[in-house]
BAFIBA-150943 format. One record per residue: x, y, z of N, C-alpha, C in turn; residue in one letter. Coordinates in steps of 0.02 Angstrom, whole numbers. Example, Ala and Ser with C-alpha at 12.3 -4.5 7.8 and 13.67 -1.06 7.14 Angstrom:
residues 2
@nc1->660, nc2->-284, nc3->390, cac1->615, cac2->-225, cac3->390, cc1->660, cc2->-165, cc3->390, type->A
@nc1->642, nc2->-112, nc3->354, cac1->684, cac2->-53, cac3->357, cc1->645, cc2->2, cc3->394, type->S
***
This chain:
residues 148
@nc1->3835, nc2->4980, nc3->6047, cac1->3893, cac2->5013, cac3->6019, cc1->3886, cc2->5014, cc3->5943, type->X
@nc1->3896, nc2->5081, nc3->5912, cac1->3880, cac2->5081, cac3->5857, cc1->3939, cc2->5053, cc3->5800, type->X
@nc1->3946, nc2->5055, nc3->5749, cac1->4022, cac2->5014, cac3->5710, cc1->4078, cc2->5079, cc3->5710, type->X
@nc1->4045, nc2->5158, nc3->5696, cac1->4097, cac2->5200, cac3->5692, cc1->4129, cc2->5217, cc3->5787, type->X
@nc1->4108, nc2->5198, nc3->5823, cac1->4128, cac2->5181, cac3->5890, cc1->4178, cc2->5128, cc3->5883, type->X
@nc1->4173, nc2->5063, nc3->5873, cac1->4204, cac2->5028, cac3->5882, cc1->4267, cc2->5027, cc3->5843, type->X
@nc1->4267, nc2->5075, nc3->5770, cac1->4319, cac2->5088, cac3->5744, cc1->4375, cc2->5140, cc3->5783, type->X
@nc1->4332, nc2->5196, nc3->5811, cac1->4391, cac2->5248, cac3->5857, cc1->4405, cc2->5193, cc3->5916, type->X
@nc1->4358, nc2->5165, nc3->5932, cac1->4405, cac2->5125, cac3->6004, cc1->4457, cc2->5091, cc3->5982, type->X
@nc1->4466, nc2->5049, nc3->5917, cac1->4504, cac2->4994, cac3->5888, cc1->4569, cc2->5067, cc3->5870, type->X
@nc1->4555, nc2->5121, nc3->5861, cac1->4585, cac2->5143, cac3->5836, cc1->4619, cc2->5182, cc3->5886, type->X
@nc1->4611, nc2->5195, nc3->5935, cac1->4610, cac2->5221, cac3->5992, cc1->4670, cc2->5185, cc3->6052, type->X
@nc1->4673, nc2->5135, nc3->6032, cac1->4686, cac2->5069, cac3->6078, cc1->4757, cc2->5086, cc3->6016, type->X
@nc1->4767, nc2->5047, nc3->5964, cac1->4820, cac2->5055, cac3->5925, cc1->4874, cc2->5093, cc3->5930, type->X
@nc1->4839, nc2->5181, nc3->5940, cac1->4876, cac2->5247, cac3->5951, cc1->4922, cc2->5209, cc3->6010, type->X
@nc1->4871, nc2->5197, nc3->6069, cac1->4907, cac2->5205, cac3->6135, cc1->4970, cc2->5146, cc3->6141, type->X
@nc1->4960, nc2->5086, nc3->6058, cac1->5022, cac2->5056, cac3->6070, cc1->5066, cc2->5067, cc3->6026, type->X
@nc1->5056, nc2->5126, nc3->6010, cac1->5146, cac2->5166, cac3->5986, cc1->5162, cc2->5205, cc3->6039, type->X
@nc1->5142, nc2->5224, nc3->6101, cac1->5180, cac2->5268, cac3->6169, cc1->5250, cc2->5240, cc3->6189, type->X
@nc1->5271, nc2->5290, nc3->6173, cac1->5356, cac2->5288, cac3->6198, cc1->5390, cc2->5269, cc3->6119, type->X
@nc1->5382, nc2->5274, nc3->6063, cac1->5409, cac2->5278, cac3->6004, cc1->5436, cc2->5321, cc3->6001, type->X
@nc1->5496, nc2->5323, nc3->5975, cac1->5552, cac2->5387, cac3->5953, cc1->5530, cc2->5424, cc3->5916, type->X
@nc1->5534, nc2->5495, nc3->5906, cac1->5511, cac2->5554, cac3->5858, cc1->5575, cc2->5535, cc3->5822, type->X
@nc1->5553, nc2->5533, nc3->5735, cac1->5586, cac2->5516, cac3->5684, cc1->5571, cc2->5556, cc3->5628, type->X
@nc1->5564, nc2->5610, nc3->5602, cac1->5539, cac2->5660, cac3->5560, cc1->5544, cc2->5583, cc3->5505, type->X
@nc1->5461, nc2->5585, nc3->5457, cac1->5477, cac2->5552, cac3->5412, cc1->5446, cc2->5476, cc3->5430, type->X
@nc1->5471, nc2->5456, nc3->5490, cac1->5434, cac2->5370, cac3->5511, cc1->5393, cc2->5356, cc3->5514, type->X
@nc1->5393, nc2->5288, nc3->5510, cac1->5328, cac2->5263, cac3->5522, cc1->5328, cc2->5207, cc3->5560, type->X
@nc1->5356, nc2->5188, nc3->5606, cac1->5357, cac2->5107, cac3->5622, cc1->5365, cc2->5112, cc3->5699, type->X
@nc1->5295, nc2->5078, nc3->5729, cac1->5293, cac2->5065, cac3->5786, cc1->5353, cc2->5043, cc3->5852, type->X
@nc1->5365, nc2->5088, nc3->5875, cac1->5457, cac2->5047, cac3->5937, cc1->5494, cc2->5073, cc3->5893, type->X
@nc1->5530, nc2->5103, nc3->5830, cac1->5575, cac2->5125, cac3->5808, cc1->5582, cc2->5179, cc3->5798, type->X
@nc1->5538, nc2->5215, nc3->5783, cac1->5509, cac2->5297, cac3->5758, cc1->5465, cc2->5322, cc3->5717, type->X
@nc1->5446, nc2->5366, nc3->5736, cac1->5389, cac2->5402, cac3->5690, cc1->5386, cc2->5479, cc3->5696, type->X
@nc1->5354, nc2->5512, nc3->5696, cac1->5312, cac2->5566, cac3->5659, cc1->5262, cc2->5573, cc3->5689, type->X
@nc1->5225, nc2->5627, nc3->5700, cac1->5149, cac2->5625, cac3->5702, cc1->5106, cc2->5591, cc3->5627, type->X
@nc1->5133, nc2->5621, nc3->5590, cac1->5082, cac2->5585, cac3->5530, cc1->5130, cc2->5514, cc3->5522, type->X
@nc1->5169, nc2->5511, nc3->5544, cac1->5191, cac2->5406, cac3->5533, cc1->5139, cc2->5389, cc3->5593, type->X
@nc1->5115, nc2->5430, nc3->5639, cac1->5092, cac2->5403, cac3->5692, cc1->5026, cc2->5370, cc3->5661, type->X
@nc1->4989, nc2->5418, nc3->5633, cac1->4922, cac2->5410, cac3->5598, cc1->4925, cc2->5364, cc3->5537, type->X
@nc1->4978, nc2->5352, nc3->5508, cac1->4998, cac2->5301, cac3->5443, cc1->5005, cc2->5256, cc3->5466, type->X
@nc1->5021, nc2->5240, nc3->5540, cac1->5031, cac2->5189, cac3->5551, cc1->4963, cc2->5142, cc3->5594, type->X
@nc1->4941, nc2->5176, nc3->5600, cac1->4853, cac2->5177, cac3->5641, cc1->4809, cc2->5171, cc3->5575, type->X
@nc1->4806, nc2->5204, nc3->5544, cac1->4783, cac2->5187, cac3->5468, cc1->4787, cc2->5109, cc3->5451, type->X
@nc1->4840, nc2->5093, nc3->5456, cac1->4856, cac2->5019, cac3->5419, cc1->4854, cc2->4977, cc3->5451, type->X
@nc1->4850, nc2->4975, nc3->5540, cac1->4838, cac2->4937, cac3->5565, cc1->4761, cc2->4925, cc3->5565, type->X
@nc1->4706, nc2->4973, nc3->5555, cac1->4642, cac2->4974, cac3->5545, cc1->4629, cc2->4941, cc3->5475, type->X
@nc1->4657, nc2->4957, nc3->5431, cac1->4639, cac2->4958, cac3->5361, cc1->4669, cc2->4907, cc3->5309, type->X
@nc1->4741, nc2->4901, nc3->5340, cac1->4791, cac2->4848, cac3->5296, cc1->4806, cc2->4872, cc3->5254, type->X
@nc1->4822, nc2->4947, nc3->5243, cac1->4861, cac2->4981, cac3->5189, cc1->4871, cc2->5046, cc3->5210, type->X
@nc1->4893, nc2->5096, nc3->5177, cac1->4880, cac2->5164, cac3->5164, cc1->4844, cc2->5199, cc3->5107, type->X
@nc1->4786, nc2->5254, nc3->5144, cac1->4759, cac2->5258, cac3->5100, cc1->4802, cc2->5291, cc3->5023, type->X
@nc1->4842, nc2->5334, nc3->5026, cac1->4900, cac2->5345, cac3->4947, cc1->4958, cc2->5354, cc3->4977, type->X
@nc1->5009, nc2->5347, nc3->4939, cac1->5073, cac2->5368, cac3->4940, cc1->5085, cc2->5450, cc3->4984, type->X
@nc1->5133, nc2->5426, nc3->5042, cac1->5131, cac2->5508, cac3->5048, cc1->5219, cc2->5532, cc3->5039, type->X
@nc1->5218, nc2->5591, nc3->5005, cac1->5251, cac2->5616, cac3->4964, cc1->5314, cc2->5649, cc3->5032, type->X
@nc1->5386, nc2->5635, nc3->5003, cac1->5425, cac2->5666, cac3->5070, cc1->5415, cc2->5730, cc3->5090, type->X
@nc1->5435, nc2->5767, nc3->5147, cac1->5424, cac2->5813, cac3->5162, cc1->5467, cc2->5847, cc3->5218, type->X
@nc1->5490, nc2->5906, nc3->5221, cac1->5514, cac2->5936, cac3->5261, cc1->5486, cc2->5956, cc3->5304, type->X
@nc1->5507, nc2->5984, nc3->5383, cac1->5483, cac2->6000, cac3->5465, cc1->5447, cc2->6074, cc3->5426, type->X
@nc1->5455, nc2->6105, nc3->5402, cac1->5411, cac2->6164, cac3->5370, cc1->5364, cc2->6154, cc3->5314, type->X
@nc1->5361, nc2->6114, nc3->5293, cac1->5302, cac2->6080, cac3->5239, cc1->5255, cc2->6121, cc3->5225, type->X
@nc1->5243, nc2->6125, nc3->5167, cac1->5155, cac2->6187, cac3->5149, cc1->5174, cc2->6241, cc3->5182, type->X
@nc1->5224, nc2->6263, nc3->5220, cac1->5239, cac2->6335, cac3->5253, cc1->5270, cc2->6375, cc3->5188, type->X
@nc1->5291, nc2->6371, nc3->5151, cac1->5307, cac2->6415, cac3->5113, cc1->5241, cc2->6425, cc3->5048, type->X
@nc1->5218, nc2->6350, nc3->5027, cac1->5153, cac2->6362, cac3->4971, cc1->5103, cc2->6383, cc3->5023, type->X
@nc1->5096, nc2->6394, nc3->5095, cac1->5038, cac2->6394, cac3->5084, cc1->4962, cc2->6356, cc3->5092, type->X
@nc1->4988, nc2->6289, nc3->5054, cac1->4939, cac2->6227, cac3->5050, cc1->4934, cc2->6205, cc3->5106, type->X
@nc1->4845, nc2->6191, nc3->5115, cac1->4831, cac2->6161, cac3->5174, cc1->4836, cc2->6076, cc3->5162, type->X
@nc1->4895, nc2->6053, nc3->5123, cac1->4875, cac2->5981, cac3->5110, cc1->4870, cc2->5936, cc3->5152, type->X
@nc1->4881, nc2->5934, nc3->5230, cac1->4878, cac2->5886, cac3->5284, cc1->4776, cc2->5879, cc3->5287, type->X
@nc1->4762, nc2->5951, nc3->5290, cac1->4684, cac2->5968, cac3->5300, cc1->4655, cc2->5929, cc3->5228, type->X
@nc1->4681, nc2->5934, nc3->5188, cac1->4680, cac2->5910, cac3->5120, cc1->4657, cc2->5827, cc3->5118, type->X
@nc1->4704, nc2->5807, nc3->5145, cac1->4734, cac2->5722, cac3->5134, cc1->4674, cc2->5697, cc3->5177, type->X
@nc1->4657, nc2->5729, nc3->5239, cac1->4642, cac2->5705, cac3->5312, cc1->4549, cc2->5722, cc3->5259, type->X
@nc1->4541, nc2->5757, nc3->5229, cac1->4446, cac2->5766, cac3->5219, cc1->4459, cc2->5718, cc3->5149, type->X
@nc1->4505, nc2->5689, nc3->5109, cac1->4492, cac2->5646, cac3->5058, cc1->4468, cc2->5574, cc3->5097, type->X
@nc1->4521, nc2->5562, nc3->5165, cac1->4501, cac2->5489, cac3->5166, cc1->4456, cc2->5486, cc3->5249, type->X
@nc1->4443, nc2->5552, nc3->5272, cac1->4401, cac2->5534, cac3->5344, cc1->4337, cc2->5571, cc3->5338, type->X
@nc1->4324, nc2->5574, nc3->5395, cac1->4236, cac2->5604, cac3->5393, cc1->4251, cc2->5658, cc3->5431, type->X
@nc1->4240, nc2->5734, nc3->5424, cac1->4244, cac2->5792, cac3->5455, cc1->4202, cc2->5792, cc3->5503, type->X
@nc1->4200, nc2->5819, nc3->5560, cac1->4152, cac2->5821, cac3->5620, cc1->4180, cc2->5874, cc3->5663, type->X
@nc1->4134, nc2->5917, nc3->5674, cac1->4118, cac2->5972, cac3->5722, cc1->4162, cc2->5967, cc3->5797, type->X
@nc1->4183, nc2->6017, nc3->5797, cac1->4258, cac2->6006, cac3->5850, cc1->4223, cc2->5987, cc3->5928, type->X
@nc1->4141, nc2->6001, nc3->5928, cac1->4114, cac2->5996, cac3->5981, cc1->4075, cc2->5909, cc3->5987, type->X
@nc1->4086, nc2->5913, nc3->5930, cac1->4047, cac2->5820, cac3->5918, cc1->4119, cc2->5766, cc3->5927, type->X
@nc1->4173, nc2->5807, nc3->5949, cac1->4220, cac2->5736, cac3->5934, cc1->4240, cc2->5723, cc3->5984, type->X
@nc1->4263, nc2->5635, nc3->5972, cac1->4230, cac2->5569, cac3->6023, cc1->4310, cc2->5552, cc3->6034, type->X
@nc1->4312, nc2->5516, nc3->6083, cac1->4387, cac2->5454, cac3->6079, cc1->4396, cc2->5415, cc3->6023, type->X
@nc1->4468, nc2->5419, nc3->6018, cac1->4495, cac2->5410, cac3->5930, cc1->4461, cc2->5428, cc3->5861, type->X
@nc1->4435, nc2->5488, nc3->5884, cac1->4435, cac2->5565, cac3->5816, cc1->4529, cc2->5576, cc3->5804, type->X
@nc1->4524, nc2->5602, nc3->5764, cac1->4599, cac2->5620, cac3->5736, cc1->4578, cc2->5705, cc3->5733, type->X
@nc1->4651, nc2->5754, nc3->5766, cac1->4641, cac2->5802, cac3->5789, cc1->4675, cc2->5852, cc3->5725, type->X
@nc1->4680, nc2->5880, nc3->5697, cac1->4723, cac2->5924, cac3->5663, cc1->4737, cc2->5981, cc3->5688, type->X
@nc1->4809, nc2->6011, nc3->5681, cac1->4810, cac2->6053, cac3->5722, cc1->4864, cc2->6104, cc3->5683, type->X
@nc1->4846, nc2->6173, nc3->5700, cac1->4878, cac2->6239, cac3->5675, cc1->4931, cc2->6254, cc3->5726, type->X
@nc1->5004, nc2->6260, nc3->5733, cac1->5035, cac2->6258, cac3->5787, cc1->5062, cc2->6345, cc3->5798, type->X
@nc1->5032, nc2->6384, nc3->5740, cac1->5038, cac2->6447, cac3->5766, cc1->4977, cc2->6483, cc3->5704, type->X
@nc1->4941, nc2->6536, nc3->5718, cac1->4881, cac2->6561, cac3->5730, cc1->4893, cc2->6590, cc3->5634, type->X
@nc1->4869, nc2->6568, nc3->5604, cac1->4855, cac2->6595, cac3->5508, cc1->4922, cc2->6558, cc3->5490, type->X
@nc1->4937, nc2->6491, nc3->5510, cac1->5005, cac2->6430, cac3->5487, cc1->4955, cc2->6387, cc3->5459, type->X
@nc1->4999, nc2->6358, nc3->5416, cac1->4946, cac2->6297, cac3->5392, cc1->4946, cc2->6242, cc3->5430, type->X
@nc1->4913, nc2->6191, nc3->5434, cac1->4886, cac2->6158, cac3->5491, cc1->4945, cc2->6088, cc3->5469, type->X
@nc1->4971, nc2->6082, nc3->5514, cac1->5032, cac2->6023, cac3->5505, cc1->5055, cc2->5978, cc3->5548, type->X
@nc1->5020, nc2->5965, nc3->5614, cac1->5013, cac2->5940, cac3->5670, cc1->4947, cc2->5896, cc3->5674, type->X
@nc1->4981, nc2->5806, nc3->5704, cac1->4897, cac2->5778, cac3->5701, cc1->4900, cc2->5752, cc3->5757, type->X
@nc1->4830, nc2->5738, nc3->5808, cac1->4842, cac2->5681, cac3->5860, cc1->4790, cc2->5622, cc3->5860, type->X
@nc1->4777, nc2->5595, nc3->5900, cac1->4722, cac2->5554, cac3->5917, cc1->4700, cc2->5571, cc3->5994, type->X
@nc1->4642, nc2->5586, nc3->5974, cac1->4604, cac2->5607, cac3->6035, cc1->4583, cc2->5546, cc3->6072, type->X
@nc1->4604, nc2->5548, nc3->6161, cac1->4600, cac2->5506, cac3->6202, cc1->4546, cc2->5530, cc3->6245, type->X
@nc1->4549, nc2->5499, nc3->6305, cac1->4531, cac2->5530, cac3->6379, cc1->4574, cc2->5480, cc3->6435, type->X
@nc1->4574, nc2->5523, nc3->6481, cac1->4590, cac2->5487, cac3->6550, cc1->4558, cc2->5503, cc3->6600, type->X
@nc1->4521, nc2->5473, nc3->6656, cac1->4482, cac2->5499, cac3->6709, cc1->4449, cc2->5558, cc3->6679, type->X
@nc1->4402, nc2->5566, nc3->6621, cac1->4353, cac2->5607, cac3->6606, cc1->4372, cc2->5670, cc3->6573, type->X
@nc1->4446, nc2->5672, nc3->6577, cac1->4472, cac2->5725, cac3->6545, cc1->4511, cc2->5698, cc3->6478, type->X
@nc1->4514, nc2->5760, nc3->6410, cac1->4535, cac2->5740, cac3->6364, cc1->4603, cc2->5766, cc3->6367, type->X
@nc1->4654, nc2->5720, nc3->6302, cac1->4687, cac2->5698, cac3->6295, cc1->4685, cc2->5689, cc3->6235, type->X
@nc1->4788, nc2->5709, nc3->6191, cac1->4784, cac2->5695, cac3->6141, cc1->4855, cc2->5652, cc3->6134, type->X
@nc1->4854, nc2->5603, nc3->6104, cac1->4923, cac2->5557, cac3->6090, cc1->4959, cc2->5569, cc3->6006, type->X
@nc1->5021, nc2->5589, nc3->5997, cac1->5038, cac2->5610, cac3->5955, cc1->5114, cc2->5600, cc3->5982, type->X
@nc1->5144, nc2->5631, nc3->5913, cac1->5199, cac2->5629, cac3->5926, cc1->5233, cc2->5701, cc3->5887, type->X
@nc1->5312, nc2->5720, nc3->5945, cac1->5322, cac2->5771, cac3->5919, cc1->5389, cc2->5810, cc3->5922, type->X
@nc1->5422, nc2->5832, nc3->5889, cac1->5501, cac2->5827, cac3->5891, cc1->5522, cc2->5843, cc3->5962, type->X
@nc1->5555, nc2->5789, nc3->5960, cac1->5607, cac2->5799, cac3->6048, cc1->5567, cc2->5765, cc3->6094, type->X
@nc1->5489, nc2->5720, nc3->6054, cac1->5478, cac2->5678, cac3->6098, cc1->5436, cc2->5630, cc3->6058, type->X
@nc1->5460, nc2->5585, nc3->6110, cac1->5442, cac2->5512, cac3->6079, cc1->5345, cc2->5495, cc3->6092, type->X
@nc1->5323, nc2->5464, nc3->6048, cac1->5248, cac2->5470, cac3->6061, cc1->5218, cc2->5471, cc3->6124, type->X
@nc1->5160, nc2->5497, nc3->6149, cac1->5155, cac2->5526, cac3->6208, cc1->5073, cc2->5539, cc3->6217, type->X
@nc1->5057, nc2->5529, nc3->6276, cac1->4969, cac2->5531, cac3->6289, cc1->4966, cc2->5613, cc3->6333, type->X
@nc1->4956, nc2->5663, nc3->6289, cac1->4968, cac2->5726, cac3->6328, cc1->4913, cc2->5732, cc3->6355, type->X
@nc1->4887, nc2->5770, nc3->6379, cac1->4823, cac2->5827, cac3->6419, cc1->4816, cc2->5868, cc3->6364, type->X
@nc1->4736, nc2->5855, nc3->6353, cac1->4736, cac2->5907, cac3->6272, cc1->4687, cc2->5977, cc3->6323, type->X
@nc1->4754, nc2->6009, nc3->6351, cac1->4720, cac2->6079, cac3->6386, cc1->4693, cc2->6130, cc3->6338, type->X
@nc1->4678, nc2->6200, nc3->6346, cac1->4679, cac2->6260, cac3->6321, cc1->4717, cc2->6274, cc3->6266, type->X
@nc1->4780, nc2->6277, nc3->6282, cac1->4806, cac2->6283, cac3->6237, cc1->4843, cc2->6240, cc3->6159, type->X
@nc1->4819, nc2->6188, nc3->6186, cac1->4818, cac2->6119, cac3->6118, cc1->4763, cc2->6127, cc3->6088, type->X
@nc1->4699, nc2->6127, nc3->6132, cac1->4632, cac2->6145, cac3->6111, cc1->4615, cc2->6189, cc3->6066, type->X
@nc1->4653, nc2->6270, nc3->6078, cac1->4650, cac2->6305, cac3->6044, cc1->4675, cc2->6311, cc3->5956, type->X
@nc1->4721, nc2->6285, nc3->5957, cac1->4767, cac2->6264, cac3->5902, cc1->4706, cc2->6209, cc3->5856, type->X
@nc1->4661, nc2->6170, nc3->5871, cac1->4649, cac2->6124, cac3->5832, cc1->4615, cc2->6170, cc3->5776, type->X
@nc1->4614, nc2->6130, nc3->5714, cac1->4606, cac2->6167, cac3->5638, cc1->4523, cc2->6140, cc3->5615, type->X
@nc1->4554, nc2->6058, nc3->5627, cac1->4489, cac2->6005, cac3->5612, cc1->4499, cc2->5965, cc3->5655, type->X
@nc1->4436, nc2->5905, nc3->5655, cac1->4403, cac2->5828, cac3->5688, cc1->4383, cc2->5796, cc3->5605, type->X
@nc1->4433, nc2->5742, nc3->5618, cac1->4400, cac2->5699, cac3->5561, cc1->4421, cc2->5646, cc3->5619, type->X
@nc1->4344, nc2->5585, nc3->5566, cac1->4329, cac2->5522, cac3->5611, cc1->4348, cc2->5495, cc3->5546, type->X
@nc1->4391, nc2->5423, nc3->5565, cac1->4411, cac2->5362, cac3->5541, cc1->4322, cc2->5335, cc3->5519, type->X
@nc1->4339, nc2->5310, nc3->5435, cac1->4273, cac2->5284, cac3->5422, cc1->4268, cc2->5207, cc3->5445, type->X
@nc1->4207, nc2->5184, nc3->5424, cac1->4193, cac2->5113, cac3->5446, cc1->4217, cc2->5059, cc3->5372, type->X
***
């Protein structure tokens, strides 16, 4: 097992113990609420023991009016980009939730019985191990891997 393996499994394992957390626009805290990106802030720090910077508040439409891809932004300052066809269990998924939107949706890529799976979280539901079908699939922007 190589070390960037053992980081998505460690990281991987973490995700799956925020399932059933309240969607909290804004959170971050495991059993109380979160966010998709509290989801990943909070997987961050349990890997890392911090965050990598300050992240700045934000509204459910964020970068939709500038424009700015800053989630795609934030996610290639502190992870490793990788080819949507190279990514492994606990890659972090970015995702476009409608077709020329800026990309504002994140998960952690799972599997179950051989099929993938993405755990995230997302308004009107509390964190969650979906089926990353066709149409989640389609939507993804980037694959960044958690460094070592």
């Amino acid at each position: 097992m190589t070390a960037d393996r053992s980081t998505a499994e460690a990281a991987l394992e973490i995700a799956r113990g925020w399932i059933g957390t309240p969607y909290v626009h804004q959170a971050s805290c495991r059993g109380a609420g979160t966010d998709c990106l509290g989801l990943l802030r909070g997987v961050w720090r349990e890997l890392y023991g911090c965050e990598p910077e300050p992240v700045p508040a934000y509204t459910p439409d964020w970068s939709e009016p500038s424009g700015d891809e800053r989630m795609l932004a934030a996610a290639a300052r502190h992870m490793l980009r990788v080819a949507h066809d190279a990514r492994l269990p606990g890659d972090v998924l970015v995702f476009r939730m409608r077709a020329r939107a800026v990309a504002k949706h994140i998960g952690i890529l799972g599997a179950r019985d051989g099929a993938p799976t993405v755990i995230h979280a997302y308004s009107g539901h509390a964190v969650t191990e979906s089926p990353l079908g066709p149409a989640w699939d389609a939507r993804i922007a980037a694959v960044f891997r958690f460094p070592d």
